[in-house]
Structure formats: structure tokens, C-alpha cells
C-alpha positions in Angstrom: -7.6 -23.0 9.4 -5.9 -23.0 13.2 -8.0 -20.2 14.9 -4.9 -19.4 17.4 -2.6 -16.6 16.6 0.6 -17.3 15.3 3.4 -15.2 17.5 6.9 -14.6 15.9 9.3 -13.3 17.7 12.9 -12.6 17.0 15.1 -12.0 20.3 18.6 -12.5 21.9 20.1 -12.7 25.2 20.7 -8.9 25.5 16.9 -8.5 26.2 17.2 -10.9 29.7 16.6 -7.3 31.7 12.8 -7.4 29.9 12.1 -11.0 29.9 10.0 -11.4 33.0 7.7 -8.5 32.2 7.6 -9.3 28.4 6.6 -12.8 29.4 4.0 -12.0 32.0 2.6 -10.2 29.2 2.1 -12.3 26.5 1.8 -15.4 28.6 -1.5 -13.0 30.1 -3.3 -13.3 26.1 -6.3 -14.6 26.7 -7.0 -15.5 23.1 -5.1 -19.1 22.2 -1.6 -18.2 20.8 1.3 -20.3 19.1 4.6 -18.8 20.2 7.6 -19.3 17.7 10.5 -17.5 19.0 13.7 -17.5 17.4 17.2 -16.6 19.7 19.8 -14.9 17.7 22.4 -15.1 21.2 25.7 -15.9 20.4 25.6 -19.3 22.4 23.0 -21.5 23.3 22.4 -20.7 27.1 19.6 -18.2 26.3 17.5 -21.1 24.8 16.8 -22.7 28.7 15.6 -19.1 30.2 13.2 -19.1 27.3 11.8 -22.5 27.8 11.4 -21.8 31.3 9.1 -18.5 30.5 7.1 -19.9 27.3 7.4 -24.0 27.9 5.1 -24.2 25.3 6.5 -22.0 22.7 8.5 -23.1 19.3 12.1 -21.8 19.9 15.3 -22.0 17.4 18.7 -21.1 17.6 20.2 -19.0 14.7 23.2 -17.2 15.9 24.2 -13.8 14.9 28.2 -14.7 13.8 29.2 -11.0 13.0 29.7 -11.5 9.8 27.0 -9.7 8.3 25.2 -6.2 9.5 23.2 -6.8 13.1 20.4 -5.7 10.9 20.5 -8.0 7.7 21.1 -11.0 10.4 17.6 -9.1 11.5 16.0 -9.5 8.1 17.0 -13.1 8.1 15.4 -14.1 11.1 12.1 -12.3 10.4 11.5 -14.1 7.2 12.6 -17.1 9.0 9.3 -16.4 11.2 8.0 -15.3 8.1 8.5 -18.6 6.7 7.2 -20.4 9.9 3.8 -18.6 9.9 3.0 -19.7 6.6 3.8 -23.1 6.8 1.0 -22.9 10.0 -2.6 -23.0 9.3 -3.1 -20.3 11.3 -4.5 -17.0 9.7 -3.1 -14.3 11.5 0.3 -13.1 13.0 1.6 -10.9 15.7 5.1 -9.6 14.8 6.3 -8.7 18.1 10.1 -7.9 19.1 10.7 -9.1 22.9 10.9 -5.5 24.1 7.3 -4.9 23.6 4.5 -4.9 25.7 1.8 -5.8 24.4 -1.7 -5.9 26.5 -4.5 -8.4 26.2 -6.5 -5.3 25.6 -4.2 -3.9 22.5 -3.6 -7.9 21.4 -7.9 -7.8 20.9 -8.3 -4.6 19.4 -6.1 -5.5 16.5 -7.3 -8.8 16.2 -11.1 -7.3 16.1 -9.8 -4.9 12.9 -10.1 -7.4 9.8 -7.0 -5.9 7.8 -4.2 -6.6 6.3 -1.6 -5.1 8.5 -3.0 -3.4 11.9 -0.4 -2.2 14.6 -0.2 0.6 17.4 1.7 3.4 19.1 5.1 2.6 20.0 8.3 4.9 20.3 11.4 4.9 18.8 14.5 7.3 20.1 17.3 8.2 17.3 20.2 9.3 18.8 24.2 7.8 19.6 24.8 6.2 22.7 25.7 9.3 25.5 24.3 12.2 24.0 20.0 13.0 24.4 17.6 10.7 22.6 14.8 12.3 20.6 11.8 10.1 21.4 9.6 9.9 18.4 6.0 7.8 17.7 7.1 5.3 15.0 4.0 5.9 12.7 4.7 6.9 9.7 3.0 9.5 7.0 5.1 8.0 4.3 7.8 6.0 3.3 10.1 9.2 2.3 13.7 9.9 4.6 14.0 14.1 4.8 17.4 15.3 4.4 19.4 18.6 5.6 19.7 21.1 8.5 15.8 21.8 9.4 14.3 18.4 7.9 16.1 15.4 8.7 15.1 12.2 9.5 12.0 9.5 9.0 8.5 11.7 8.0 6.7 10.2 11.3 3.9 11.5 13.0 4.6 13.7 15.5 3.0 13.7 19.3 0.9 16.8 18.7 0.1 15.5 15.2 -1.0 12.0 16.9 -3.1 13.8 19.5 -5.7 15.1 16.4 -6.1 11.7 14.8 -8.6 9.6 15.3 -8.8 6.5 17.4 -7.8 4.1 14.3 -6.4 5.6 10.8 -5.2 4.6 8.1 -1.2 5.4 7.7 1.9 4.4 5.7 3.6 2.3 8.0 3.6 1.4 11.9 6.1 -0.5 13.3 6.9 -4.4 12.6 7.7 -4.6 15.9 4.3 -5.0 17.2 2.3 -5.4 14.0 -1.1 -8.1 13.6 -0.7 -9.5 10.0 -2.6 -11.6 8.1 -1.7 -14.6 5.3 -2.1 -12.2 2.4 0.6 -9.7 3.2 2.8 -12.2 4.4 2.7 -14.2 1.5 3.3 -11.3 -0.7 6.1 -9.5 1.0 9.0 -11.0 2.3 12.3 -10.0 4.3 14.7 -9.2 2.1 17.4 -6.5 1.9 20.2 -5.4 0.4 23.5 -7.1 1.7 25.7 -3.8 1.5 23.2 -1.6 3.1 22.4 -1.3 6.4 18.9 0.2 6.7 16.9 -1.2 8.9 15.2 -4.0 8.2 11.8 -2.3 8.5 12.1 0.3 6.1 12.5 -2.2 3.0 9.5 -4.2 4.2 7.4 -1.3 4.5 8.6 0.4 1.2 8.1 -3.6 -0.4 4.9 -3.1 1.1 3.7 0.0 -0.4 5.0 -0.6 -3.9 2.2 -3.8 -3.7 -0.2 -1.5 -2.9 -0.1 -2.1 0.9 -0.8 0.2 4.0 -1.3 -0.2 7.7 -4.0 0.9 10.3 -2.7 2.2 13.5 -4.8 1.9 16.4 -4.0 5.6 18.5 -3.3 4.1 21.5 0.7 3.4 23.0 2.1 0.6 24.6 5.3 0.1 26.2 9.0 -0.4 24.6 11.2 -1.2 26.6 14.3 -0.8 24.2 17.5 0.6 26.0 19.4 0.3 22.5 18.2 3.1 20.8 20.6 4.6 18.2 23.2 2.0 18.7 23.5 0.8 15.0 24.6 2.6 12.7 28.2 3.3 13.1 29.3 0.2 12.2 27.6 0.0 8.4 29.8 -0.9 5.9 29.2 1.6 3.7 30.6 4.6 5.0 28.1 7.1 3.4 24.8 4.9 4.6 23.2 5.0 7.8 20.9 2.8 9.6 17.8 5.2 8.9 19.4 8.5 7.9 21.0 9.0 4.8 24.2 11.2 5.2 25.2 11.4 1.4 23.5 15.1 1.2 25.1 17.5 3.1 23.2 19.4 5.9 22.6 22.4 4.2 21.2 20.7 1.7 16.6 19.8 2.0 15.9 16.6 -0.2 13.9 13.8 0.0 14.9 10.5 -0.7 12.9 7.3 -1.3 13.9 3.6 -0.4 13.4 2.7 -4.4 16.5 5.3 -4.6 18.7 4.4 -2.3 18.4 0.9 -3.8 19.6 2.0 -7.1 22.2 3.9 -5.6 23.2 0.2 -3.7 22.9 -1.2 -6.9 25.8 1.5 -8.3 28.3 1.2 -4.8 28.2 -2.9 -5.6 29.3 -2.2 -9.4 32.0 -0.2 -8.2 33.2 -2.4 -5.7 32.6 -5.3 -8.2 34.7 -3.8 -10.7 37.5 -2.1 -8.5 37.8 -5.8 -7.0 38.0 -7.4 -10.6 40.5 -4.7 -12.1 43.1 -5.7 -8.7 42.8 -9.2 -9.5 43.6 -8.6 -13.4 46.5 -6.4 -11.3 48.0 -9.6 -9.6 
């Protein structure tokens, strides 16, 4: 078995304003490393500026075409690196998106923690572009989305609710975006959504996750994310009545909680109706 750490990463050339610290960062891991990075940048410039930081690192170029949902491209590259990782011999891997910062001191600390699937603090804003950001701690309680006027979003941990935890805990879910994984989990779960519905890519893996019995240990300690894209999704899904990570079927007024194993079958429905509508027009002509 390779004792380095097997580091996927999934970028694009819209990260180039957090490249030099992200690569100070990870190039600063003390503990041997194998970087595969894949760039999902409309052209192939982006592939020399990464060369130049990580000249050792694995790099591919899969192009997001536009076609499909920003998001199911995402779930496509991950199991890509998903892929990658267990073709290595190595036995563990960092999941980390290029806008975090992970420390040599965070990167041994879940490393020390023998588990399945151990990540950390990191924050996560929902919001549209102009208006304020709510700044939340993506660690989850459970894999549930709350719906209506007082409840309405992910159930994640709040600040004050993160401040009586202990130093490591068991939860849910923590973010994929800067998670230490091992063979087992990996080989068991892959990226895989569905192609109509644009949640992110996240929330199927961890609800894949915790149907195979699966949960992750957060380490209470934050690093930095360096996002500026926060809420940007979303508004282009192709379903009208889906949202990247809130469900706007229910109306506001309306408290219910809805679980990813749902909203699958409810996919499942939208794709029979468009399947038949789409047959019935071609009978039609």
C-alpha cells in the first residue's frame, strides 16, 4: 500500500484569485502527498498556471461544455477523482476543492483519526448574488432540507451550537470539500446524481452515504474558504420548482421536512412526465 495521501482536487480557472495561497498551502504538507487535480476551465490555458504551482501533481482537462448543470459536470469530475484514487495504492484521500485552506496542522489531525470519513469546520453562505449572505458552518445534524417561513434551509449546526461540542464528534455530514477518506467509503459510494436535478453534488453523496450506514467525524476546529461564489447556482436549474439546496415546491407558509430519498422519487415522477409529454408530441407529428 503507497503510504502518501492521495489529493483530489476538482478546480477551474475562476479560482486563479486563490491559487497562490491555496498552493502555498498544500505545497507546505509535510506528510508525502500525490496531487491529482482535475481543471474543468473552458480552454486549456489554465493547465500551464497549474503545472507551474504543483509540477509534480497529476492534472486532466475535462471541460465544463454547458450542456449539463455546473453541478452534475461537478459530480462527474469527483467520481473521476474518485476513480483515480482507487486505481492508486494509496489508502487514504483528501477531497479538497481549490478554495480551501487547508493547514499542515488540520491535514495531521485528520490523518491521526482512523475513520472512515473525517473533515472540519468550513463555512458556507446561501444567498443570490447582491443581496446579504447568511454565513453558516457546513456541518450537518442530518441529512433532512427544512421547509417554510421559520425553518428553511439545510439542518446544520449552528455557531453557538458548534461552540458546546466537543473537540471531535461524530455528525451526519461535513463538507466533501475538505474531507480525509479512506478506501472503504470510497469504494462503496460513488458520485452519482440525478441528471434533471440540480442539488448539489454533496447532498446525494452524503445521503448515499448514510443509507450504507455511513457518518463523518468533524474535528471542531475552522479553516479558511475562500469561495466568493456563494449562492450563485441555483437559478439556472432546469427544473423550475428545484433548487440547488432548497426545495421551493412547498410554499413558505408551509413547515415540512423533506429527505434526499424523496426528492429522488419525486425526480423519478418529473422524468415520467416529461418522458411521456415528449412521446405523446411525437405520436402528434
Amino acid at each position: 500500500m503507497d503510504r502518501r495521501v492521495f489529493v483530489g482536487i476538482p478546480t477551474y480557472d475562476g479560482k486563479d484569485y486563490c491559487l497562490d495561497k491555496f498552493a502555498k498551502a498544500l505545497n507546505s504538507i509535510v506528510y508525502p502527498i500525490k496531487i491529482f487535480i482535475i481543471d474543468s476551465s473552458k480552454t486549456d490555458k489554465n493547465i500551464s498556471k497549474l503545472k507551474k504551482k504543483f509540477p509534480d501533481a497529476q492534472i486532466e482537462w475535462m471541460p465544463w461544455d454547458g450542456e449539463k448543470h455546473i453541478l452534475n459536470h461537478l459530480s462527474d469530475v469527483r467520481e473521476v477523482i474518485r476513480n483515480a484514487f482507487l486505481f492508486s495504492k494509496c489508502r487514504n484521500m483528501l477531497m479538497l476543492d481549490s478554495d480551501m485552506i487547508i493547514t499542515n496542522d488540520m491535514f495531521n489531525k485528520m490523518l491521526d483519526i482512523d475513520y472512515h470519513w473525517v473533515g472540519c469546520v468550513t463555512m458556507f453562505g446561501i444567498g443570490d448574488k447582491g443581496k446579504e449572505i447568511d454565513v453558516n458552518p457546513l456541518v450537518f445534524k442530518t441529512g433532512k432540507i427544512l421547509m417554510g417561513k421559520d425553518k428553511k434551509g439545510l439542518d446544520f449546526y449552528t455557531h453557538k451550537e458548534l461552540k458546546d461540542m466537543p473537540k471531535v464528534f461524530d455528525c451526519h455530514a461535513v463538507s466533501i470539500g475538505c474531507s480525509m477518506v479512506d478506501r472503504r467509503i470510497m469504494t462503496d459510494i460513488p458520485f452519482v446524481m440525478c441528471d434533471i436535478v440540480a442539488m448539489g453534488e454533496d447532498l446525494w453523496w452524503f445521503n448515499n452515504a448514510s443509507e450504507k450506514g455511513y457518518h463523518a467525524v468533524c474535528i471542531n476546529e475552522e479553516i479558511e474558504h475562500l469561495t466568493d461564489n456563494w449562492g450563485s447556482f441555483g437559478k439556472s436549474n432546469p427544473l423550475s420548482n428545484f433548487n440547488m439546496e432548497i426545495v421551493t415546491r412547498v410554499g413558505d407558509d408551509i413547515c415540512k421536512e423533506v429527505n434526499m430519498t424523496e426528492l429522488r422519487k419525486e425526480a423519478s415522477k418529473e422524468i415520467q412526465k416529461k418522458e411521456s409529454k415528449s412521446s405523446k408530441n411525437s405520436k402528434k407529428k
